[in-house]
Backbone as CSV, one residue per row, in Angstrom:
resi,resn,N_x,N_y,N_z,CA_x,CA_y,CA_z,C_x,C_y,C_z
1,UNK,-23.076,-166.401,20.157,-23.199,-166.192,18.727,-22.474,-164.890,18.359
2,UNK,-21.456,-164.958,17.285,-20.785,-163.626,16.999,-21.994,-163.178,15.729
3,UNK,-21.331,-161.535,15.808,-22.096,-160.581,14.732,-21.114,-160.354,13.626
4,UNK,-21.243,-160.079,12.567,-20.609,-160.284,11.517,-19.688,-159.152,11.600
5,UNK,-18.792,-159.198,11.694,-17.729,-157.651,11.777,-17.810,-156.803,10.464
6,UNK,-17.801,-157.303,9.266,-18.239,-156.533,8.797,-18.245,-155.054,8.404
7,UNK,-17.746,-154.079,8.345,-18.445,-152.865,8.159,-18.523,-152.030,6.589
8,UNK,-19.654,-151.733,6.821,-20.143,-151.401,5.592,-19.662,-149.972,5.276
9,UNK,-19.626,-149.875,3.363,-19.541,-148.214,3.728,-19.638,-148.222,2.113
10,UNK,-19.932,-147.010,1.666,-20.782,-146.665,0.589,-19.607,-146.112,-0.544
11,UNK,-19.891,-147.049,-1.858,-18.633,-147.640,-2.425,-18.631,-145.961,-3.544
12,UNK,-19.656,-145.701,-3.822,-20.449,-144.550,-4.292,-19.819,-142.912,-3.778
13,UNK,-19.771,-143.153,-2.489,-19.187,-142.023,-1.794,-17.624,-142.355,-1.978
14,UNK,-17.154,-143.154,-2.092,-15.239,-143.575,-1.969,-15.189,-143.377,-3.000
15,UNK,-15.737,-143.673,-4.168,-15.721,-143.141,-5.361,-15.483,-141.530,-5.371
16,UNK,-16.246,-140.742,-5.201,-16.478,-139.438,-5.830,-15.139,-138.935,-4.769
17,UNK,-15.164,-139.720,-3.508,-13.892,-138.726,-2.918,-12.571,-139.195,-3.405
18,UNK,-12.628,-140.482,-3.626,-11.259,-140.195,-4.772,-10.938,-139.514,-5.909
19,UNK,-11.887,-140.028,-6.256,-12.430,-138.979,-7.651,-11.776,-136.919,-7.428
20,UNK,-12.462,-136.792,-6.264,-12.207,-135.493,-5.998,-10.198,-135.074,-5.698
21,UNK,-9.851,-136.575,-5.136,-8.576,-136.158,-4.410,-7.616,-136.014,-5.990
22,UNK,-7.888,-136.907,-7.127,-7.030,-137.127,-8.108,-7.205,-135.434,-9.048
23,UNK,-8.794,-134.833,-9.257,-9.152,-133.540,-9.951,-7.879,-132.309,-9.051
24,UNK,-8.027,-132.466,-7.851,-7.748,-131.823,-7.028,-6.101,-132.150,-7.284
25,UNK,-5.525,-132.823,-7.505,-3.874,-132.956,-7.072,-3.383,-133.819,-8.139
26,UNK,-2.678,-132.906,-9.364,-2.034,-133.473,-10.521,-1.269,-134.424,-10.537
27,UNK,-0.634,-134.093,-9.219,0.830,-135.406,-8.898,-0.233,-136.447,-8.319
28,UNK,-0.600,-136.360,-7.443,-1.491,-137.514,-7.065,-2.281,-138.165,-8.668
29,UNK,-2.328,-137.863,-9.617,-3.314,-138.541,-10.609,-1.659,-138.966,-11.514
30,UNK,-0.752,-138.204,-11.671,0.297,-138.566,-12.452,0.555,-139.992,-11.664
31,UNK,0.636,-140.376,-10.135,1.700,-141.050,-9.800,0.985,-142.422,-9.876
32,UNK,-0.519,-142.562,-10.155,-1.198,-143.644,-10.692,-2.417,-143.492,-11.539
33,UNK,-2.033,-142.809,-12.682,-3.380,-142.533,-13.927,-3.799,-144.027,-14.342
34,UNK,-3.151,-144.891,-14.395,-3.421,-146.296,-14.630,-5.108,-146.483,-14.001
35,UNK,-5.026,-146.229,-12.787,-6.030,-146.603,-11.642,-6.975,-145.009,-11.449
36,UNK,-6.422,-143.888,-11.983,-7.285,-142.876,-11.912,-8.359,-142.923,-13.001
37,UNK,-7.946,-143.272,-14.258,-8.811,-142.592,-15.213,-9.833,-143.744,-14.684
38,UNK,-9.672,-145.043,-14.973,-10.886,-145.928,-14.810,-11.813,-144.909,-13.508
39,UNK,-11.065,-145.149,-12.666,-12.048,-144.156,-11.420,-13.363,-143.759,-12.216
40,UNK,-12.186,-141.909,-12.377,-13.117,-140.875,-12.697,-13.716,-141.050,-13.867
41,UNK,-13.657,-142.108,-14.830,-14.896,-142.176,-15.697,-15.984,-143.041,-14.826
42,UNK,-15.719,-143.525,-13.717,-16.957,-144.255,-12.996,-17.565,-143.368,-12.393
43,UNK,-16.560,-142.112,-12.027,-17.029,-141.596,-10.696,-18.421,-140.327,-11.490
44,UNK,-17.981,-140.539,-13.071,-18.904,-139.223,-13.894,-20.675,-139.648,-13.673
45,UNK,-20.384,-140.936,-13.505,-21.848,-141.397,-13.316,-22.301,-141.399,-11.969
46,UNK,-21.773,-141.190,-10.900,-22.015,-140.286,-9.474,-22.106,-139.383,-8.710
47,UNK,-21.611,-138.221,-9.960,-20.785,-136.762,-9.791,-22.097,-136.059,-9.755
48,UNK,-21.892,-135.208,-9.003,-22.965,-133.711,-9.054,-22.500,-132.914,-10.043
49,UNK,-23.175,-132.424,-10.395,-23.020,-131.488,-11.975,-21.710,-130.500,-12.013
50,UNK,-21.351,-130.164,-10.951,-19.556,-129.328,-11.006,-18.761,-130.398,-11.142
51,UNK,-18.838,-131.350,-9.963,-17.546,-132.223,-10.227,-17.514,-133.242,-11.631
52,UNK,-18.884,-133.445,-11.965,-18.924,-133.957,-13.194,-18.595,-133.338,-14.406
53,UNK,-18.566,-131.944,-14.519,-17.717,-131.412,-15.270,-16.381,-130.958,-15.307
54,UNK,-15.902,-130.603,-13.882,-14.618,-130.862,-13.697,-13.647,-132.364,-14.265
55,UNK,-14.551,-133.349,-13.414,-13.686,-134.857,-14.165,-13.705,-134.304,-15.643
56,UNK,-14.532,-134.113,-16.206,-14.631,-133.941,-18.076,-13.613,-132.944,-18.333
57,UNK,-13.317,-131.967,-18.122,-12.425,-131.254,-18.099,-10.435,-131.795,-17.873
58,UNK,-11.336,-131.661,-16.917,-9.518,-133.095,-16.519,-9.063,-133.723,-17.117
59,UNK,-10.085,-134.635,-17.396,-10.022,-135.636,-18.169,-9.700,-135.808,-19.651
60,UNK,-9.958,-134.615,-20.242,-9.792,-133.968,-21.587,-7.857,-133.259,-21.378
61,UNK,-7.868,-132.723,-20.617,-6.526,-132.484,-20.202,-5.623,-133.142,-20.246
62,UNK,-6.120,-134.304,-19.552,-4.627,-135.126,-19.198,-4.742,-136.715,-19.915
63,UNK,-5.873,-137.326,-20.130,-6.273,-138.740,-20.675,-6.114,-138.541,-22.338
64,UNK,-5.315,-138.417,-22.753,-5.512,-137.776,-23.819,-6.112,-139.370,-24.964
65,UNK,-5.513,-140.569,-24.302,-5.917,-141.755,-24.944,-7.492,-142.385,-24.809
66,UNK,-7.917,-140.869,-23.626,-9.729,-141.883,-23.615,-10.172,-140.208,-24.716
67,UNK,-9.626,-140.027,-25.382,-10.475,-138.371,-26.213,-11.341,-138.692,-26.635
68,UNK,-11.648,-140.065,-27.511,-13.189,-140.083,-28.156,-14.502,-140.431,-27.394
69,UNK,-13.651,-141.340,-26.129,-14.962,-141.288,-25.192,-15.442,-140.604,-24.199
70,UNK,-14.426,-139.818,-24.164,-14.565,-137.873,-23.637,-15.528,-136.817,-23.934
71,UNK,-15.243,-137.203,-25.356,-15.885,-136.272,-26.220,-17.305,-136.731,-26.230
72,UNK,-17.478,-137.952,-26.134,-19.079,-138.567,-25.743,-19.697,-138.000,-24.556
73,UNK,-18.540,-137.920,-24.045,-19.394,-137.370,-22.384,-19.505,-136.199,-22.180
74,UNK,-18.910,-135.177,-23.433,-19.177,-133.675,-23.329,-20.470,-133.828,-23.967
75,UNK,-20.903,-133.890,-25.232,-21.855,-134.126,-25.864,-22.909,-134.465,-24.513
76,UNK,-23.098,-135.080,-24.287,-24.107,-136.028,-22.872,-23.771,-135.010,-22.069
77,UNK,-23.263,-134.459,-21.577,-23.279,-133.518,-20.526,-23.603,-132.132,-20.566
78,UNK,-23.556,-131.692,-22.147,-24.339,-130.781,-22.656,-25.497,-130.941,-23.276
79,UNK,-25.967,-131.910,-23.383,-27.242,-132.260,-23.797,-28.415,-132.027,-22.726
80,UNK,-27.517,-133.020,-21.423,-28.597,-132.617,-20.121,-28.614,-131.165,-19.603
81,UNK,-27.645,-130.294,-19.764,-27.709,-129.346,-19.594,-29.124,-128.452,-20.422
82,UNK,-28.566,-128.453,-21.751,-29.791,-127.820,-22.437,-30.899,-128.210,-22.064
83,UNK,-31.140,-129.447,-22.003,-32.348,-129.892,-21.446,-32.856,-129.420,-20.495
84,UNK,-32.023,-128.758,-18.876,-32.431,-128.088,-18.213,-32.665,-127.267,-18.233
85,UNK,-31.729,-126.275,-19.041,-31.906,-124.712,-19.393,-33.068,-124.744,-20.263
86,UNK,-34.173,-125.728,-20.964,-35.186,-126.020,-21.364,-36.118,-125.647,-20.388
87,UNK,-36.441,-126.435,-19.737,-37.071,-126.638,-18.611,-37.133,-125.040,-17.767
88,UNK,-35.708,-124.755,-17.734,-36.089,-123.366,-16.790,-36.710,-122.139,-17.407
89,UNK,-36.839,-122.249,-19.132,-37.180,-121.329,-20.229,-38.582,-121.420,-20.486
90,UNK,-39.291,-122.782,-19.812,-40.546,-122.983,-20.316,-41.126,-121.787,-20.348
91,UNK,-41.883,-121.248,-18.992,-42.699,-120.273,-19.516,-42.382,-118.772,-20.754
92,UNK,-40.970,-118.831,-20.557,-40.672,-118.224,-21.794,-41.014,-118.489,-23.378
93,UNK,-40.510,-119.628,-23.498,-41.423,-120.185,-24.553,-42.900,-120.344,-24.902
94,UNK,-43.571,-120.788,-24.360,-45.057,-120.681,-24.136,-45.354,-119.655,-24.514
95,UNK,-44.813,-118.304,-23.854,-44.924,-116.897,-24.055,-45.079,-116.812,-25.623
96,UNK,-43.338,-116.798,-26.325,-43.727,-117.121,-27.560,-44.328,-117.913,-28.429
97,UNK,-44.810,-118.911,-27.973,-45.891,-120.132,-28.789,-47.412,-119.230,-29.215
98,UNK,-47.784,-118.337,-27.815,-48.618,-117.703,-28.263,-48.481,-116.421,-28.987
99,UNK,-47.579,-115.898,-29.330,-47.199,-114.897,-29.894,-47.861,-114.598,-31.266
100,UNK,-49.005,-113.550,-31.773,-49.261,-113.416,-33.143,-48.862,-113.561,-34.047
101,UNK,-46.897,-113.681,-34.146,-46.266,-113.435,-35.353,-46.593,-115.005,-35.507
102,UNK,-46.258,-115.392,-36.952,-46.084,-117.092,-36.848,-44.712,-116.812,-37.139
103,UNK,-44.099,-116.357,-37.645,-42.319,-116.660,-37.691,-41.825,-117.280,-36.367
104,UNK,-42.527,-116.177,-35.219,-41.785,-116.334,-33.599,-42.462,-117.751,-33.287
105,UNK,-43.628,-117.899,-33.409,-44.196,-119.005,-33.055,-43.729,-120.245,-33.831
106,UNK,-43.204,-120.242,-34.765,-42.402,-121.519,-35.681,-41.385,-121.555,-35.004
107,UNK,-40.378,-120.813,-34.439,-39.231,-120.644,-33.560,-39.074,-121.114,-32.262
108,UNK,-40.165,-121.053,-31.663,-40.731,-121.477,-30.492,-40.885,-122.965,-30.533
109,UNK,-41.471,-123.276,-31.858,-42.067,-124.612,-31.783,-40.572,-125.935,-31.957
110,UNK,-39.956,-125.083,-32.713,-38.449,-125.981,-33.354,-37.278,-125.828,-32.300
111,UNK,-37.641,-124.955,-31.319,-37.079,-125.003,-29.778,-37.193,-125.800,-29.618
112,UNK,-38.535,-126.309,-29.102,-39.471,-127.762,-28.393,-39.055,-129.018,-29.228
113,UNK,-39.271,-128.752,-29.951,-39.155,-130.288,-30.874,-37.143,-130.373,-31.085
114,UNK,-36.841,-129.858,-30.950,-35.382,-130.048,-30.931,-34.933,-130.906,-29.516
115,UNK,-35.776,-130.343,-28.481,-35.031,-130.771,-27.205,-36.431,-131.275,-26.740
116,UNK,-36.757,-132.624,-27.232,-37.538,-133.445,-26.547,-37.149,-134.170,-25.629
């Protein structure tokens, strides 16, 4: 009985390292942007937070025909950002939630409710 030859390999990872070889080497992305940009807009949804802003960057650079759906992915990529820089501010905020003034504490509160 044969075993299936087969070999597997993680389509996810070939992604981001192409992804990386095209950010990385202008001529390499000039000599097939046809087949790059599709990539690295796939690869934004696999990217760790540098290279995912690098592709955006790049991508803003040189795609100049994907700009409006670029510009979607800056928006979205600064959104999650704030959201984190949320998160790392909490107890700062809190701080001011309890704060006597109510001005600071209205400020505090329209923080929160902004970035739900």
């Amino acid at each position: 009985m044969k075993k299936n030859q087969i070999i597997g390999f993680e389509p996810r990872e070939r992604i981001l390292e192409k992804a990386r070889k095209y950010v990385d080497s202008l001529e390499l992305f000039s000599q097939g942007s046809d087949r790059a940009i599709p990539l690295l807009l796939k690869a934004i949804k696999y990217a760790d937070k540098d290279l995912k802003s690098e592709i955006i960057i790049f991508l803003g650079a040189f795609a100049k025909d994907e700009a409006p759906r670029i510009r979607k992915l800056v928006l979205k990529r600064l959104d999650e950002e704030a959201g984190s820089c949320l998160l790392e501010l909490k107890e700062e905020i809190e701080t001011l939630i309890n704060d006597p003034n109510m001005e600071v504490k209205k400020g505090a509160l329209e923080i929160l409710k902004k970035n739900k």
